[in-house]
C-alpha positions as CSV (number, residue, x, y, z in Angstrom):
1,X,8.1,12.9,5.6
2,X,8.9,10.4,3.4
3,X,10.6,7.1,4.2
4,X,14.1,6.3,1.8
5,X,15.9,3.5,3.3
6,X,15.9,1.3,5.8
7,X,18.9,2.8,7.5
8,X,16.8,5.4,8.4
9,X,14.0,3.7,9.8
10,X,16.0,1.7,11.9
11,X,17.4,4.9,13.0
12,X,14.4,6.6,14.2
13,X,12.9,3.1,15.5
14,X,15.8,4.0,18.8
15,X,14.5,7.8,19.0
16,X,12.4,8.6,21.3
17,X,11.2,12.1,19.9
18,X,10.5,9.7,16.8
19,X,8.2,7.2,18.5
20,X,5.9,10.4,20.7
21,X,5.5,11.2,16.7
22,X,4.5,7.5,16.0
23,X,1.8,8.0,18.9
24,X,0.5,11.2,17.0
25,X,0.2,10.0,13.7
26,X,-1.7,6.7,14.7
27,X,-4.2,9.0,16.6
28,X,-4.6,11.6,13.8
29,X,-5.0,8.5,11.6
30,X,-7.5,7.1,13.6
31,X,-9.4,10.0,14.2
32,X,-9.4,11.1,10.5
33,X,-10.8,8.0,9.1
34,X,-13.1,7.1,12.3
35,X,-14.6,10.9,11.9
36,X,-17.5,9.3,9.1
37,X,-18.6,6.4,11.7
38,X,-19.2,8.7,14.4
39,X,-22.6,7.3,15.4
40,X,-22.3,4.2,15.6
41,X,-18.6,4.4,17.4
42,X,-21.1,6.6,20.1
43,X,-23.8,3.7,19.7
44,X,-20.8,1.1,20.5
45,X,-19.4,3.2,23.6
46,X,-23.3,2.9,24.9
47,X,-23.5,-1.1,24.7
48,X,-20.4,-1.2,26.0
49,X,-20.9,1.1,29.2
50,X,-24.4,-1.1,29.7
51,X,-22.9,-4.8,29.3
52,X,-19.7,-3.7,31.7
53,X,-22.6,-1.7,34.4
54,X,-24.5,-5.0,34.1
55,X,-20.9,-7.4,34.5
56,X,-20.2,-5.2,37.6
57,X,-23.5,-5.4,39.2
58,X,-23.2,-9.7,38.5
59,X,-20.8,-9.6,41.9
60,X,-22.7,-7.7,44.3
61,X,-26.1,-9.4,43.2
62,X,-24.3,-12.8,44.3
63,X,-22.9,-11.1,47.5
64,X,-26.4,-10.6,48.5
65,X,-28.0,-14.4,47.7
66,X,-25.1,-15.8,49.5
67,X,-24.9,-13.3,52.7
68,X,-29.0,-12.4,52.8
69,X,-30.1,-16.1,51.0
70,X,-27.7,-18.8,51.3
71,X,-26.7,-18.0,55.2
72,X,-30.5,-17.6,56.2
73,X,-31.8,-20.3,54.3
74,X,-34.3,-17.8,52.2
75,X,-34.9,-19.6,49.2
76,X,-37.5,-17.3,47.8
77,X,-35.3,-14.3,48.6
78,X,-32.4,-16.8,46.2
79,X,-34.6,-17.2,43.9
80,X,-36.1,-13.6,43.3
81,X,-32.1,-12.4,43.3
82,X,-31.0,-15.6,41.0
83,X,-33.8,-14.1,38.4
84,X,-33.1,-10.5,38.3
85,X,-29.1,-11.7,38.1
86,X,-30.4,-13.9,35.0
87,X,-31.9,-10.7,33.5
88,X,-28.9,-8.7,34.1
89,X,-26.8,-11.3,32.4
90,X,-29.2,-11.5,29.4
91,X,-28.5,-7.4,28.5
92,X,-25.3,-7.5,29.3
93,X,-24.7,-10.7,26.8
94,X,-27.1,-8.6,24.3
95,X,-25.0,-5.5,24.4
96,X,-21.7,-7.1,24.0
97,X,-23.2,-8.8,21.0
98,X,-24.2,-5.7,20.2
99,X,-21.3,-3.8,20.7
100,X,-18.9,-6.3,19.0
101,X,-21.0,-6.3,15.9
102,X,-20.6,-2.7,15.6
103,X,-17.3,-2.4,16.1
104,X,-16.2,-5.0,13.4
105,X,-17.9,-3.0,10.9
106,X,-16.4,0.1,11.7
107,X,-13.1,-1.1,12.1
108,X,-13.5,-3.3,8.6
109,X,-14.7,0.5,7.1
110,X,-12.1,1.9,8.3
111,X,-9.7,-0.6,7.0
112,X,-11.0,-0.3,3.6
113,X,-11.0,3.5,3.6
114,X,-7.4,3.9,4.8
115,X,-6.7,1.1,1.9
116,X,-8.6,3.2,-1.0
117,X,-6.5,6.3,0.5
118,X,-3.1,4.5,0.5
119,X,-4.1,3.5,-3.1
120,X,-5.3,6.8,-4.7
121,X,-2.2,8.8,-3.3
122,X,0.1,5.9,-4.5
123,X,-1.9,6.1,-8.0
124,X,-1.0,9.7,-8.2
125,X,2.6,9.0,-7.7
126,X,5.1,9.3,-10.9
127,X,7.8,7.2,-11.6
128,X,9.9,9.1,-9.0
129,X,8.0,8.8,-6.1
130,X,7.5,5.1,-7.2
131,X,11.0,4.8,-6.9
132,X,11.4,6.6,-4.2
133,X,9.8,4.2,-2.0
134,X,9.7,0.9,-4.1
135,X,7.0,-1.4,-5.4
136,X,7.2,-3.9,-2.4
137,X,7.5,-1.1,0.4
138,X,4.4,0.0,-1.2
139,X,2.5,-3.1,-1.4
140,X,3.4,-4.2,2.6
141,X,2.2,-0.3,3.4
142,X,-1.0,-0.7,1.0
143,X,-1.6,-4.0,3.0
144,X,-0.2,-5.6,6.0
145,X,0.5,-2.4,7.3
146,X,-3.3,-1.2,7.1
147,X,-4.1,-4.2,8.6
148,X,-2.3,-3.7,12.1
149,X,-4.1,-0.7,12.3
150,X,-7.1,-1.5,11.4
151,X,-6.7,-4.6,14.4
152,X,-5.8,-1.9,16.8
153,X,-9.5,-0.1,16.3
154,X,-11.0,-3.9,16.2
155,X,-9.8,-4.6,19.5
156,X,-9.9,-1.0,20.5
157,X,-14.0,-1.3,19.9
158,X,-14.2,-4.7,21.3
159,X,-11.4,-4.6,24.4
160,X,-10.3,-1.2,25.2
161,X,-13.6,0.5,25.6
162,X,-14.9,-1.6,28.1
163,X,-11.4,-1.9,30.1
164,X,-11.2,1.3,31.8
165,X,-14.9,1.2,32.3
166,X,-14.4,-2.0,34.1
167,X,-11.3,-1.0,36.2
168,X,-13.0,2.0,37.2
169,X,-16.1,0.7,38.0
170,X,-14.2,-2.6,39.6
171,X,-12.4,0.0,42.0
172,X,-15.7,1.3,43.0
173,X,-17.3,-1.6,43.7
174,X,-14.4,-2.8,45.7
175,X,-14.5,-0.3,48.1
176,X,-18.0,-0.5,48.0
177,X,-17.5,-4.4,49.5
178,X,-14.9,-3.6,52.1
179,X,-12.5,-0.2,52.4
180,X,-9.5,-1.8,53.9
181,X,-9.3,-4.9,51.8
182,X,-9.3,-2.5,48.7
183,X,-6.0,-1.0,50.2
184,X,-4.0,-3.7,48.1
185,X,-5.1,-2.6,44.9
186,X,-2.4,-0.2,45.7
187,X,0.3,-2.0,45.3
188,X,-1.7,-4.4,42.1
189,X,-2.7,-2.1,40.0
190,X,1.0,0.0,39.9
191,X,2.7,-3.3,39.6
192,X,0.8,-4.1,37.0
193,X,1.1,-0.8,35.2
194,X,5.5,-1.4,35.8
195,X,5.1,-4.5,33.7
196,X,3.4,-3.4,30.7
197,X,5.3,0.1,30.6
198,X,8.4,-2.0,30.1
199,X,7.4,-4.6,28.3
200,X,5.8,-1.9,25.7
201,X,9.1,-0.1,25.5
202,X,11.2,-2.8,24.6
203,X,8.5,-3.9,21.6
204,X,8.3,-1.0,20.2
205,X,11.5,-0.6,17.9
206,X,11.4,-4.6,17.5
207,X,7.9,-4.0,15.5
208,X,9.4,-1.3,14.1
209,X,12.5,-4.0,13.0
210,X,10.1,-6.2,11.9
211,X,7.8,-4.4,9.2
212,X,10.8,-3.2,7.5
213,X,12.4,-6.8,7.5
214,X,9.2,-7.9,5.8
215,X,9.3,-5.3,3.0
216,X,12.9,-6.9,2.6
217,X,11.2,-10.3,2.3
218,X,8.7,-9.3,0.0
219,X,11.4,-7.2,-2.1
220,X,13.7,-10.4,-2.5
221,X,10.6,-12.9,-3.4
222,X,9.0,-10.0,-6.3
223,X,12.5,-9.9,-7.6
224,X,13.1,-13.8,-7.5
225,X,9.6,-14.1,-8.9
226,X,10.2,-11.9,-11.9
227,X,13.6,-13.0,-12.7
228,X,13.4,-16.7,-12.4
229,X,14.2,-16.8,-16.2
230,X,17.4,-15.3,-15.4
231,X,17.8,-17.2,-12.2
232,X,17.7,-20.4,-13.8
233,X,19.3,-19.4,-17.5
234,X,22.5,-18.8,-15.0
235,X,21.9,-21.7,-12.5
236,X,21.9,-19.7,-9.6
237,X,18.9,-21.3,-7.7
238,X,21.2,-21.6,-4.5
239,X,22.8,-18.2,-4.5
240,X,19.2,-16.6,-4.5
241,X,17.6,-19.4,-1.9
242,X,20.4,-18.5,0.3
243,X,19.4,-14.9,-0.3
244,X,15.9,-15.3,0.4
245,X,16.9,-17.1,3.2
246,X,18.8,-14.6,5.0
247,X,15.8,-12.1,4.3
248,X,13.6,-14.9,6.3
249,X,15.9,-15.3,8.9
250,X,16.3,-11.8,9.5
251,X,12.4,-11.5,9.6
252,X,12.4,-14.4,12.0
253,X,15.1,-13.3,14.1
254,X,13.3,-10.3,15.0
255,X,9.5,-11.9,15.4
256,X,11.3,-14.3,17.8
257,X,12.5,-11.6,19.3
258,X,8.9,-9.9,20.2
259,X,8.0,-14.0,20.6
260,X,9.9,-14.0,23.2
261,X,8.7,-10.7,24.8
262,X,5.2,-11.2,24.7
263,X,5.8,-14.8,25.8
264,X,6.9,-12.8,29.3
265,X,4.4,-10.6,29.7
266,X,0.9,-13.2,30.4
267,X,3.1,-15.1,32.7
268,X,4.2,-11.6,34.4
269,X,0.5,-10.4,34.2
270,X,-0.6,-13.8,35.7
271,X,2.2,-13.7,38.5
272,X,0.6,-10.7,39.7
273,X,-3.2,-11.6,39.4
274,X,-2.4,-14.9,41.3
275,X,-0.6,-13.8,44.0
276,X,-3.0,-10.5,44.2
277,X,-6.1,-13.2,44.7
278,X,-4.2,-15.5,47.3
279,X,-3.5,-11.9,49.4
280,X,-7.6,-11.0,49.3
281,X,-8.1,-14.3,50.0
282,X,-5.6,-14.7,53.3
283,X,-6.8,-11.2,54.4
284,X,-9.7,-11.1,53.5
285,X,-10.6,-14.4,56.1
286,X,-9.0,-12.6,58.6
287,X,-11.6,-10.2,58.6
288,X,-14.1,-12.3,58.2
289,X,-12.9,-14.0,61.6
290,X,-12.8,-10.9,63.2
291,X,-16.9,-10.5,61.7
292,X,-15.7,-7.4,60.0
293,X,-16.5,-8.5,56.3
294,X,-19.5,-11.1,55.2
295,X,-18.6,-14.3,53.2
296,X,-20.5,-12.8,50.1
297,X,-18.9,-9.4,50.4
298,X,-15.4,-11.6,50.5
299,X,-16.2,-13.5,47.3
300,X,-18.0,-10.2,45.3
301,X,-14.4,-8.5,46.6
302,X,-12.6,-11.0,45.0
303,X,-14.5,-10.8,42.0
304,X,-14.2,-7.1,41.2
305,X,-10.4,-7.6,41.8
306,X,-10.3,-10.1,38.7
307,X,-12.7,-7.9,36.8
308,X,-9.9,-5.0,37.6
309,X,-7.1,-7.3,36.9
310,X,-8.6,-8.6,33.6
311,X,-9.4,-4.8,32.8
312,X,-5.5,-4.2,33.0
313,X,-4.4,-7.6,31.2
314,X,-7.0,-6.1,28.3
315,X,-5.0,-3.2,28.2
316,X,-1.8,-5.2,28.4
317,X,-3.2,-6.9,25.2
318,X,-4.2,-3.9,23.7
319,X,-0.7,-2.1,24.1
320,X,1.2,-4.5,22.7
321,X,-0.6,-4.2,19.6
322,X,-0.1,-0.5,20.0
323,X,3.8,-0.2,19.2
324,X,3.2,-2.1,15.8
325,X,0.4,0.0,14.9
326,X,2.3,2.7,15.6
327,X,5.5,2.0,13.1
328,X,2.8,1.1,10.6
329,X,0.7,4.1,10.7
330,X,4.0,6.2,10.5
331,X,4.7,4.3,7.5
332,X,1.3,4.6,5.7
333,X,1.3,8.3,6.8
334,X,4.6,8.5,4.8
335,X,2.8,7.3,1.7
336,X,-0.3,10.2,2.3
337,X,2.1,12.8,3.5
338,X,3.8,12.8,0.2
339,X,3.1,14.5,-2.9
340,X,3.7,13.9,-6.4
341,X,6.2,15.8,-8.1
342,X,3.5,15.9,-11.1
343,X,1.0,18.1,-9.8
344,X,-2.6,18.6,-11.3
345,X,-3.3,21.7,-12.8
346,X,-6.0,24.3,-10.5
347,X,-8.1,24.6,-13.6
348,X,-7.2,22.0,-15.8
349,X,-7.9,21.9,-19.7
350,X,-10.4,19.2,-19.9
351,X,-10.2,19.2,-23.8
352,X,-7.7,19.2,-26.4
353,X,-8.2,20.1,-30.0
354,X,-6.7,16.6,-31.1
355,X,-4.8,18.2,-34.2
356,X,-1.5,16.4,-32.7
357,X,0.8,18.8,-33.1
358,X,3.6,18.2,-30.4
359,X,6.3,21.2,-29.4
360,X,8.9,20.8,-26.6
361,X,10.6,24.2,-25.8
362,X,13.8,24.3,-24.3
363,X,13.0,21.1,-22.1
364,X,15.4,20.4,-19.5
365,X,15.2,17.5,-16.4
366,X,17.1,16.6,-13.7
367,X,16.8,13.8,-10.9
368,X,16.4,15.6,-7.6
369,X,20.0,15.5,-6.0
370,X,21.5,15.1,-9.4
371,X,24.4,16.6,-10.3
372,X,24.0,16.8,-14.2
373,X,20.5,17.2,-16.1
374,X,19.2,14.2,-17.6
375,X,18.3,16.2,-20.8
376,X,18.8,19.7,-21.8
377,X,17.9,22.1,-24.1
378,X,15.8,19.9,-26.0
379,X,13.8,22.0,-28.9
380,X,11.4,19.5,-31.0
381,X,8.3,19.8,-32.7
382,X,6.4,17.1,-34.5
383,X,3.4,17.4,-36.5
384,X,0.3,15.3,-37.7
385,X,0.8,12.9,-40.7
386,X,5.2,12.6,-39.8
387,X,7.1,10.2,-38.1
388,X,10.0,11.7,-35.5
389,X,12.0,9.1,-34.3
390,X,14.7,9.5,-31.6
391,X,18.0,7.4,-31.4
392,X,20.7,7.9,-29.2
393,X,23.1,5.8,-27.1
394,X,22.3,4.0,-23.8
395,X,21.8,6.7,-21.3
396,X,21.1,9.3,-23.6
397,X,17.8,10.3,-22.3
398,X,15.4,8.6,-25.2
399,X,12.8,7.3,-22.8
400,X,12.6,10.1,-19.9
401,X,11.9,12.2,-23.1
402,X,9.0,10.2,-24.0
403,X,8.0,10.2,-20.7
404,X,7.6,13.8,-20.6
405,X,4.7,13.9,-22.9
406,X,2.0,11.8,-21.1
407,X,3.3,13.3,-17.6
408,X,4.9,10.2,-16.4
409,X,7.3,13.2,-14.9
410,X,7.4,16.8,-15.2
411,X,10.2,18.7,-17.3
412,X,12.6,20.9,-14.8
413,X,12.2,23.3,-16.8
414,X,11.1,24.2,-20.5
415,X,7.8,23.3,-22.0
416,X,6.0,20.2,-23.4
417,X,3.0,21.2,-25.3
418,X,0.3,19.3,-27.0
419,X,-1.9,21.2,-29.7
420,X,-0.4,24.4,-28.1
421,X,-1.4,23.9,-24.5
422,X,1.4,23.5,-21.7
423,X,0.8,19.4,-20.6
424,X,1.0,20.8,-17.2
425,X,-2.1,22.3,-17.5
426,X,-4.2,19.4,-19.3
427,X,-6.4,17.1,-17.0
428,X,-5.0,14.1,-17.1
429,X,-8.4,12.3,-19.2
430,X,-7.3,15.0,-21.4
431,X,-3.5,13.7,-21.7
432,X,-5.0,9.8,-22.1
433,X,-7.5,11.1,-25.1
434,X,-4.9,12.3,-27.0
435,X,-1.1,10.5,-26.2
436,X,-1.4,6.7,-26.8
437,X,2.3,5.5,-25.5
438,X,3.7,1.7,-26.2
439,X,6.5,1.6,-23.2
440,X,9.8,0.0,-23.6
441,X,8.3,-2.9,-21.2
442,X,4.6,-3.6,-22.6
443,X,2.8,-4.8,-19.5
444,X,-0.9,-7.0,-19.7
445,X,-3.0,-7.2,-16.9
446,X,-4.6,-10.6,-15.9
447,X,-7.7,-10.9,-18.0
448,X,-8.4,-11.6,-21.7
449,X,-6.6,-10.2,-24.9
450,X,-10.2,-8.4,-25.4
451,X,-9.8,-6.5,-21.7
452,X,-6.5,-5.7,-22.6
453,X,-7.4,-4.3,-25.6
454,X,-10.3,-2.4,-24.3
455,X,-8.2,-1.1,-21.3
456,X,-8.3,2.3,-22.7
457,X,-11.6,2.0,-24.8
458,X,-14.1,0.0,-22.9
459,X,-16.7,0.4,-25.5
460,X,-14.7,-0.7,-28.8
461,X,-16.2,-3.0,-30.6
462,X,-15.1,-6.6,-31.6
463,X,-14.6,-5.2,-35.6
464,X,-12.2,-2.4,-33.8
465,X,-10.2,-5.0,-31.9
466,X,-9.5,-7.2,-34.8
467,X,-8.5,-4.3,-36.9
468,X,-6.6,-3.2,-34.0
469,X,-4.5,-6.7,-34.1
470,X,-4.4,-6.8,-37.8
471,X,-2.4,-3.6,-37.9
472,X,-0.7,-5.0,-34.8
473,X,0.1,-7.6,-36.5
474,X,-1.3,-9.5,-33.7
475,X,-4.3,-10.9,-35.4
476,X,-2.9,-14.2,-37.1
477,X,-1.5,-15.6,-33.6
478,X,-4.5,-14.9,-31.7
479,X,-7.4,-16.0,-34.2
480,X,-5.1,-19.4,-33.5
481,X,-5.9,-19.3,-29.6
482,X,-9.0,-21.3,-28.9
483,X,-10.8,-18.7,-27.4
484,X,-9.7,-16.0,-29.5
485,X,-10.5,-12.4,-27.9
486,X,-11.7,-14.5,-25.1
487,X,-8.1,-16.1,-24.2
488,X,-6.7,-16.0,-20.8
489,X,-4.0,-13.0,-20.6
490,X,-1.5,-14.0,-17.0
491,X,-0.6,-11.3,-15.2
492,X,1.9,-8.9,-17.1
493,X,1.5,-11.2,-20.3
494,X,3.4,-14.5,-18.9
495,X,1.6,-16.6,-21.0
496,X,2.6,-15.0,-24.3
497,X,6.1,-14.3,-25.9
498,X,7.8,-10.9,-25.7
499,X,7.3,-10.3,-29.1
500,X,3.2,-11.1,-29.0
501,X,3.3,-8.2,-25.7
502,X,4.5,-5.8,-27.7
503,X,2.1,-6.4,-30.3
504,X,-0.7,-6.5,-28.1
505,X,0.4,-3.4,-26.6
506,X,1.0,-1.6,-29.9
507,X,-2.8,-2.6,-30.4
508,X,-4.2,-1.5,-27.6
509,X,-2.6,1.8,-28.0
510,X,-4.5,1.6,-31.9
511,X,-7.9,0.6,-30.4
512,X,-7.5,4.3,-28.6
513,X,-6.9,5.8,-31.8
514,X,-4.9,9.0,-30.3
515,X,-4.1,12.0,-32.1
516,X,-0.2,11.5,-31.1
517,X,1.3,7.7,-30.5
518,X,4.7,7.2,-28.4
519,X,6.5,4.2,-29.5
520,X,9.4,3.4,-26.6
521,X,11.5,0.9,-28.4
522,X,8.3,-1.2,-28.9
523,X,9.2,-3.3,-31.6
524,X,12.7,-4.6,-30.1
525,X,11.6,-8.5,-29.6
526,X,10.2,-8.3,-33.4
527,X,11.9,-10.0,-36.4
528,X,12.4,-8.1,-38.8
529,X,10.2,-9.2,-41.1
530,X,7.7,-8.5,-38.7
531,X,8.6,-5.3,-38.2
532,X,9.1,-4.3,-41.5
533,X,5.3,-5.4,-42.0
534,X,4.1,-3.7,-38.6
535,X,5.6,-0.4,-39.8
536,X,4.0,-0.5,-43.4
537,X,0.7,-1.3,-41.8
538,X,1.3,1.5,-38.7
539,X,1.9,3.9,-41.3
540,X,-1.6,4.0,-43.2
541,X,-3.1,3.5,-39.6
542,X,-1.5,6.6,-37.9
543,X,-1.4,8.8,-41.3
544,X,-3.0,11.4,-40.2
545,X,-1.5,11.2,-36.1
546,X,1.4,12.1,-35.3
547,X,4.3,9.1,-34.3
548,X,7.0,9.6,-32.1
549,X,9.8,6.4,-32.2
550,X,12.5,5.7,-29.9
551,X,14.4,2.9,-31.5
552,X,17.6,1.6,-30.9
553,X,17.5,-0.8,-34.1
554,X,18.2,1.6,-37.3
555,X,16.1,-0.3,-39.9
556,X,13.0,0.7,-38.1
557,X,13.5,4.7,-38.0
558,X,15.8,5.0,-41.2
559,X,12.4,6.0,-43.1
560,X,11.3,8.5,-40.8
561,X,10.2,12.1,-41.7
562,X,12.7,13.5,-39.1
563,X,15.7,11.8,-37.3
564,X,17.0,13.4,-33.7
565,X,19.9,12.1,-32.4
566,X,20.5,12.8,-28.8
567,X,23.7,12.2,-27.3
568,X,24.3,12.7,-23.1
569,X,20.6,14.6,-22.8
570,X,21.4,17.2,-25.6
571,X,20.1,17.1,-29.3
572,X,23.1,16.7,-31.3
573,X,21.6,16.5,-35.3
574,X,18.0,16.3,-36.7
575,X,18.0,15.1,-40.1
576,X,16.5,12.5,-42.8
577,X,18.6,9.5,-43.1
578,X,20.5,10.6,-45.7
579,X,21.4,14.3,-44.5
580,X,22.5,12.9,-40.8
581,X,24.5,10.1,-42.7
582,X,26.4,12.7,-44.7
583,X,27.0,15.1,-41.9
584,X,26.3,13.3,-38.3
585,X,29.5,11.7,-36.8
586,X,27.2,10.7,-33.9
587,X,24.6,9.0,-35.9
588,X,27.1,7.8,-38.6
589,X,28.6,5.4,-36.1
590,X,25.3,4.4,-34.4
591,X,24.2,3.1,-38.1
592,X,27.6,1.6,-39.3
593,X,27.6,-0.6,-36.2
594,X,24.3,-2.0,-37.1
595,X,24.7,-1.9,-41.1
596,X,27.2,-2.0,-43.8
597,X,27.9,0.8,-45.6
598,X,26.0,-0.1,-48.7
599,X,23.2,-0.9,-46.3
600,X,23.0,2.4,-44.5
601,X,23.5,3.9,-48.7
């Protein structure tokens, strides 16, 4: 049931068919992921049914000094009852210990288990169901959304098992005291029970509200992060602060909202627990006047009524963390209900031949809901020791092509073969052995140049990385760095210029040494005399692999073994430079707007 827009989840936060679901998944959540620590959950339940025995018997033990010690001047009898009541208090501080200490570490397990499964299905995503949801949705769901679950079985461990141990057992004990006097938990306890119900109703969709305002917040500040070059290139710092702004005030709109709800139910909880204790209190002297109830029973009475009423206000707390926890685990269970469109095979291929050869049959794809196929028909083969490149218009389908190959998506239909086997039935360590892709958008990860080199080889050796940058390119600007293959990388390669990513990233693809290499319009920020180099050098590198280019600058395919031009998803000439020159109106135009004609001659 995956989540599309926020439209939607506004419109199942009012439904309440939609929120009885909530309920279900956050207890199939919790059960599934509490299932491992079943032993020490049981452990827990025992500490905490021993400390709240021993915090009920506190009251009656100081019933009895008062009414058998205190009133008859027995101080032995005080002091014998004042030392088993220090005993009981002992345990039950022990077990509480105890039982918090457990239940932190189960509910930190379970936290990091529900995280490692939010990440692995969100790893096995492709592009589409990346897109589906979006990067920030995913992060909040990965994150803050775990964590408001894994609060609720915190205080679930540390609040909710002892409550209705402690209201029942208060009840008990009450009547125990006095039978009449208990007749006005009657009337507390459902009051109490009014409040919260209401008070839980009405937070409900406002937590709902408010997760979905804070992926907007976090959506807004990754975009305004990674664009600030363009934010500032067009001065347009105050457009996107008052955008941002709006985001936060939505956000805070909302959380003053459930502010102001949660502000009202302590006072309303209190309201009743006050008045409750003045009523024991007037009554309960009466009957004392009358010599039906002892002074000790009185006070023990009025101490298993706040034991019953802080039972309920523990529950109080505890259900108003429940609605949040609820939209949250309906949200993470969107990311682990949903599948990838790229499915791994039942028995995979765990090894390739690595000859390189690479065949797509009569490929076709198409966006789901999409009216017209992205590409179509698309027959290709490219072999070890040649250089395909692919050129087209913007739009044309060049990349989703590419992406084919390592699986970034599945074709619709048609084949895409490596070394004769179907990619949909190679493991994916089979896939990463053999395709080495540069993407249009090189990405580093924080580190050094030498992780980022290694990030597909971890045991290449120094000599292979510097060979690696040679070829790259790469080598001359980061012998310069102080610390060479040591230097500081920023996350996605902020520290370096985009023409130094894309070398790094054509290097670390070489440091693999595949049998077929994907180039995605990876030498676009290069000068030309850079990428004339980088080409010359590539091409005694990958001599015996087989290199597939999407380029949109001519100069860097027009040597290329085979040219396919692809115009609207369909191949519309395959050709040397020359042949496509003499007979491809499509490609004809693509090179004269770059070249002269004696250039493109």
């Amino acid at each position: 049931m995956p989540c599309t827009t926020l439209q939607k989840n506004e419109n199942r936060g009012a439904n309440p068919t939609r929120d009885d679901k909530s309920v279900l998944v956050l207890i199939r959540l919790l059960r599934a992921y509490l299932r491992p620590y079943s032993r020490p959950i049981t452990l827990l339940v025992v500490l905490q049914l021993v400390s709240t025995l021993a915090a009920l018997y506190l009251p009656t033990l100081n019933a009895d000094i008062i009414d058998d010690g205190v009133v008859k001047g027995d101080t032995g009898y005080i002091l014998r009852v004042g030392g088993v009541m220090i005993g009981v208090t002992i345990a039950q501080a022990a077990c509480s210990i105890g039982a918090v200490l457990i239940g932190a570490r189960v509910a930190m397990a379970f936290g990091r288990d529900l995280r490692a499964a939010v990440f692995d299905r969100v790893q096995s995503f492709s592009a589409r169901e990346v897109g589906q949801f979006g990067a920030p949705s995913l992060i909040t769901r990965t994150t803050n959304d775990v964590q408001q679950i894994q609060m609720l079985a915190l205080m679930s461990f540390t609040l909710m098992v002892a409550a209705p141990i402690m209201c029942v057992g208060g009840i008990i004990m009450a009547l125990n005291q006095d039978v009449p006097l208990s007749g006005l938990l009657l009337a507390v306890v459902p009051a109490l029970a009014v409040v919260v119900i209401l008070l839980v109703r009405a937070l409900r969709p406002q937590f709902r509200s408010m997760q979905e305002r804070i992926d907007t917040v976090n959506r807004v500040l990754r975009e305004q992060i990674t664009g600030i070059r363009v934010i500032r290139a067009f001065v347009k710092d105050d457009q996107e602060q008052a955008r941002f702004a709006g985001a936060n005030e939505d956000l805070t709109s909302v959380a003053r909202h459930v502010g102001r709800l949660m502000a009202v139910m302590f006072p309303a909880v209190m309201l009743v627990v006050n008045v409750s204790s003045v009523a024991v209190l007037w009554f309960g002297a009466k009957r004392i006047d009358s010599h039906a109830m002892e002074i000790g029973a009185l006070t023990a009475f009025l101490s298993y009524l706040m034991q019953i009423l802080m039972s309920v206000m523990m529950a109080t707390f505890m259900f108003m963390m429940v609605p949040r926890a609820e939209v949250c685990a309906d949200r993470v269970q969107d990311v682990l209900g949903t599948e990838s469109s790229v499915v791994p095979p039942a028995t995979p291929v765990t090894e390739a031949p690595r000859r390189g050869t690479l065949e797509l049959r009569d490929v076709e794809f198409r966006y789901p809901g999409a009216e017209a196929s992205v590409l179509r028909g698309i027959d290709l083969t490219a072999r070890p020791g040649e250089t395909t490149a692919i050129i087209g218009s913007t739009g044309s389908g060049k990349s989703t092509l590419l992406g084919l190959v390592p699986r970034l998506f599945d074709a619709t239909s048609g084949q895409v073969l490596i070394d004769g086997t179907d990619v949909r039935d190679l493991a994916a360590d089979a896939i990463a052995d053999s395709v080495g892709i540069v993407p249009q958008k090189p990405y580093l990860f924080s580190g050094t140049v030498a992780s980022n080199l290694r990030y597909g080889r971890p045991d290449a050796t120094d000599e292979d990385l510097w060979h690696a940058l040679e070829t790259a390119q790469a080598k001359e600007f980061v012998e310069k760095l102080p610390e060479g293959l040591d230097a500081p990388i920023a996350q996605g390669g902020s520290n370096v210029s985009g023409g130094q990513r894309q070398r790094l990233a054509i290097a670390r693809a070489l440091v693999r040494k595949p049998s077929v290499y994907l180039f995605d319009d990876s030498f676009s920020a290069l000068d030309y005399a850079t990428d004339a180099r980088l080409r010359k050098a590539l091409s005694r590198e990958t001599a015996d692999a087989t290199v597939l280019i999407v380029a949109q600058r001519v100069s860097t395919i027009r040597d290329a073994h085979r040219i396919i031009v692809l115009d609207e998803g369909a191949v519309v000439g395959t050709g040397t430079h020359h042949e496509l020159m003499a007979d491809n109106p499509t490609y004809r135009e693509i090179v004269l707007s770059q070249l002269t004609e004696q250039e493109a001659a």
